[in-house]
C-alpha positions as CSV (number, residue, x, y, z in Angstrom):
1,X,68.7,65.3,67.2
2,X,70.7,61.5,67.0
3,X,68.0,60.6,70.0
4,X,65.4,61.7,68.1
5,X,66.4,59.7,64.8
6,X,67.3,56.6,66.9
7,X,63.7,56.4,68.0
8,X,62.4,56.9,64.5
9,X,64.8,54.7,63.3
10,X,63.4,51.7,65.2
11,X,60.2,52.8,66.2
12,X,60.1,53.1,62.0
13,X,61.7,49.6,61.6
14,X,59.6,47.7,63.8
15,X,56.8,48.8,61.9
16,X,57.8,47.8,58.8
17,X,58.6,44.4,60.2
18,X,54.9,44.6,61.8
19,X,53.7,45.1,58.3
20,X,55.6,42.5,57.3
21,X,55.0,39.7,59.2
22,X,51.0,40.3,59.5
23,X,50.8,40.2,55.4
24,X,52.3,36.9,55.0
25,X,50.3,34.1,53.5
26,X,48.4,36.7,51.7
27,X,48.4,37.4,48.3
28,X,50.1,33.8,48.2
29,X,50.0,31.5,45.2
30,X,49.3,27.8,46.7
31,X,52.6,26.1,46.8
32,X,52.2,22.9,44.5
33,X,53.0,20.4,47.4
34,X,53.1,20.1,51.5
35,X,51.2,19.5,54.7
36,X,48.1,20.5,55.4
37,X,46.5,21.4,59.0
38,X,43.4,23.3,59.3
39,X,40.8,23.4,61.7
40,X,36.6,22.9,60.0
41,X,34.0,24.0,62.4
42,X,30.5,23.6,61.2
43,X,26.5,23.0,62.5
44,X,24.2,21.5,60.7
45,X,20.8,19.4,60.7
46,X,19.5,15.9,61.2
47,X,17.5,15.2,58.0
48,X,16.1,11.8,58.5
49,X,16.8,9.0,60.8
50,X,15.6,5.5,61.3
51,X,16.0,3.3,64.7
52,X,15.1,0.5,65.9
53,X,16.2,1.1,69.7
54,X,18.5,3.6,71.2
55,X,21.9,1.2,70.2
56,X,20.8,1.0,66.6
57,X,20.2,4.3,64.6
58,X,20.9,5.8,61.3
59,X,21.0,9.4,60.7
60,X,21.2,11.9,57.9
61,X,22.8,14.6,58.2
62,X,23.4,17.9,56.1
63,X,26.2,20.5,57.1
64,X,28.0,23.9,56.3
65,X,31.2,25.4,57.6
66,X,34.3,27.0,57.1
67,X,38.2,26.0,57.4
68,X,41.1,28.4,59.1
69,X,44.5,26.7,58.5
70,X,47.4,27.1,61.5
71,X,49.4,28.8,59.1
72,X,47.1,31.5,57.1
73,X,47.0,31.6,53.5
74,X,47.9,27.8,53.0
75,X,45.7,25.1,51.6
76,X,42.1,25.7,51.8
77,X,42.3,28.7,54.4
78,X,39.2,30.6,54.8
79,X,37.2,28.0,52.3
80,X,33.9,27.4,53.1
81,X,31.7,23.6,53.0
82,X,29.1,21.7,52.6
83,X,28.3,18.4,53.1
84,X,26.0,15.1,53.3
85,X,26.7,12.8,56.1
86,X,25.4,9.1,57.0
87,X,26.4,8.3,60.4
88,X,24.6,5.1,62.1
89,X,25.2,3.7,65.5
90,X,24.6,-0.4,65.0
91,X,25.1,-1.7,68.9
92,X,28.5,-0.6,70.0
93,X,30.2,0.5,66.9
94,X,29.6,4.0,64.9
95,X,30.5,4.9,61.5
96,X,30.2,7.9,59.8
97,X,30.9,8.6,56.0
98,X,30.6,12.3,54.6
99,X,31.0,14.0,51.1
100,X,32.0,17.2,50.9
101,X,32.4,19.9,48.7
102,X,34.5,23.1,49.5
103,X,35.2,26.3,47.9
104,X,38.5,28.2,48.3
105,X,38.5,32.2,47.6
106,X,39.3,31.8,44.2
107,X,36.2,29.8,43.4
108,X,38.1,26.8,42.8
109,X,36.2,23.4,44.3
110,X,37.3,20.2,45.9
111,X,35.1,17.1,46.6
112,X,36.5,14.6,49.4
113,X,35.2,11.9,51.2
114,X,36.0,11.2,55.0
115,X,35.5,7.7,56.9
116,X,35.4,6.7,59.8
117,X,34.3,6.2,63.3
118,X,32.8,9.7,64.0
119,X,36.1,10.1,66.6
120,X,38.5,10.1,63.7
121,X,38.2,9.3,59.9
122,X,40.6,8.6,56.9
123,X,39.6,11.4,53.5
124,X,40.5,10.8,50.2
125,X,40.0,13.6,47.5
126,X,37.2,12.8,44.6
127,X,37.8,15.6,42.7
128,X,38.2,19.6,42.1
129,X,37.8,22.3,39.8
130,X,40.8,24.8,38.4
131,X,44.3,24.1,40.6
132,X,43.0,21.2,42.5
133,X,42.4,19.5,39.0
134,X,44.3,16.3,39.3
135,X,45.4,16.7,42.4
136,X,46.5,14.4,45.5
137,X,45.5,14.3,48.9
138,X,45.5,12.0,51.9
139,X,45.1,12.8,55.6
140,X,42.8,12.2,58.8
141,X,40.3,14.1,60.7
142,X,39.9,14.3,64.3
143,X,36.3,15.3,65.4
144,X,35.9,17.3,68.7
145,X,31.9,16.8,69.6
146,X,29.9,20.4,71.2
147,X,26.6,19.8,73.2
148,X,23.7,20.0,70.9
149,X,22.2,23.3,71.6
150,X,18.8,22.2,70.3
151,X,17.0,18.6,69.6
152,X,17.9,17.9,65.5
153,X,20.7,20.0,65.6
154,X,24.8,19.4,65.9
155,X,28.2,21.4,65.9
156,X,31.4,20.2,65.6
157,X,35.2,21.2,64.8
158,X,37.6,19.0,63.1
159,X,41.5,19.1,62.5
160,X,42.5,18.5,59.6
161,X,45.9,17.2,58.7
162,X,47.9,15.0,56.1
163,X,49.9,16.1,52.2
164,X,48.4,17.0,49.2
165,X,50.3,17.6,45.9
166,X,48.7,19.7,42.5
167,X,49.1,18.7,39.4
């Protein structure tokens, strides 16, 4: 009879602590302040481009996604994107600025624009609705580039990393 309680015992434990650790980060309220490190993955379209020659090109392009933080349940976790992109290729060097609007699971919005060099870029937060109201944010982006699947078409992933801080 001990043998058989022992094995309930734990066998009842572990699952508890099963439980336990696969429900955290949901339910969570935000915490106010911290680091941020997410991955975006989105595909979009080329809209318009202009070009004089294969070294000089300008290009439009217009995007949705979705972000999955390391850590689930922490800033903008399971948020989905969109954005407008100008990215133009003039001889050797490339730069790319995006806006971008996401939308957490509450509903609540942020607006951030990213620049850079298509490899990495610097974002700084424009603005949000409800708890990102106010708030602060600086990070980078590093972009990791897929093969396009077909001609006018792109996908991409980027991590995401850096503070933010409600008001």
């Amino acid at each position: 009879m001990k043998v058989k309680f022992r094995k309930f015992a734990i066998r009842g434990s572990l699952f508890l602590a099963l439980c336990g650790v696969s429900t955290i980060g949901f339910g969570q309220s935000l915490a106010k302040e911290g680091n941020y490190d997410y991955m975006s993955c989105f595909s979009g379209e080329e809209r318009g481009s202009i070009s004089t020659d294969a070294s000089h090109r300008a290009v439009l392009q217009d995007y949705t996604g979705s972000n999955r933080a390391a850590v689930p349940g922490t800033y903008l976790d399971g948020s989905s994107f969109h954005c407008i992109a100008l990215v133009n290729s003039l001889g050797p060097r490339t730069a790319r600025t995006s806006v971008c609007e996401a939308v957490d699971k509450d509903g609540d919005r942020t607006f951030t624009r990213f620049t850079g060099d298509g490899v990495t870029a610097e974002n700084v937060f424009i603005g949000g609705t409800g708890k990102y109201v106010g708030m602060e944010r600086a990070g980078k982006a590093e972009y990791i580039q897929f093969p396009v699947i077909q001609p006018g078409t792109f996908q991409t992933c980027v991590r995401q990393t850096g503070t933010y801080k409600l008001k």
